[in-house]
N, C-alpha and C positions, 0 to 999 in steps of 0.2 A: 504494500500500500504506500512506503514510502515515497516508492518507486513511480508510480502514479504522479504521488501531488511534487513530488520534483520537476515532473516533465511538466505539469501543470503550471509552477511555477515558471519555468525557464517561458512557457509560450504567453505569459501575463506580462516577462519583461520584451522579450521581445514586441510585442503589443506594444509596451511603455517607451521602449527605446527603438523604432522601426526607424524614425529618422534618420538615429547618428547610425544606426549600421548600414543601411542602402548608403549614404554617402561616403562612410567609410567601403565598402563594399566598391562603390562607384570609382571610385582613386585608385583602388586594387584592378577594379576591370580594364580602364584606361591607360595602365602600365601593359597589359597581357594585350590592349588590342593595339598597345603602337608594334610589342615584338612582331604579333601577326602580321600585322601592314607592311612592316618592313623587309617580310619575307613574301610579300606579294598577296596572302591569303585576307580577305574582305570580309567583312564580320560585321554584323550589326551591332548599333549603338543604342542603349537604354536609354533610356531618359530619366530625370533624377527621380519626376514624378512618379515615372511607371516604376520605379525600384521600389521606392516608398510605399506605392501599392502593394507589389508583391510581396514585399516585408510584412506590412501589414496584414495582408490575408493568409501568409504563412502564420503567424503567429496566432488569429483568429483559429483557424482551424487544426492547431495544435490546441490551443484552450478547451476550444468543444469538442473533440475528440478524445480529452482525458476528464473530460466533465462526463461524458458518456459512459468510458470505463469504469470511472469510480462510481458512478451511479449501477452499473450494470451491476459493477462487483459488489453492493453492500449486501450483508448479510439478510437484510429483512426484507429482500424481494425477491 
């Protein structure tokens, strides 16, 4: 069970902190896409907004996927 509300945790912060990691994230990607470009190979580009989304809905859907387990798993249903 700990095991559960840990993950549960980690996708509450992520939730709380989607910002700084998409643009921390974004800095990472724009290092890996100049190596690519510079070897010829063409890669699309995020956008900060759309990381921020995805950050955020990763984290949504880690939250209610361990709010599900821990509901599935309690003893009195």
């Amino acid at each position: 069970m700990l095991l559960e509300f840990s993950r549960l945790l980690a996708g509450v912060l992520i939730l709380l902190f989607h910002r700084r990691i998409a643009d921390f994230m974004q800095t990472q990607e724009r290092t890996v896409l100049v190596v690519f470009r510079q070897r010829g190979v063409r890669l699309p580009d995020l956008t900060n907004a759309a990381a921020r989304n995805v950050y955020f809905c990763l984290g949504l859907f880690i939250c209610c996927y361990q709010m599900f387990r821990i509901w599935t798993t309690l003893p009195g249903r």
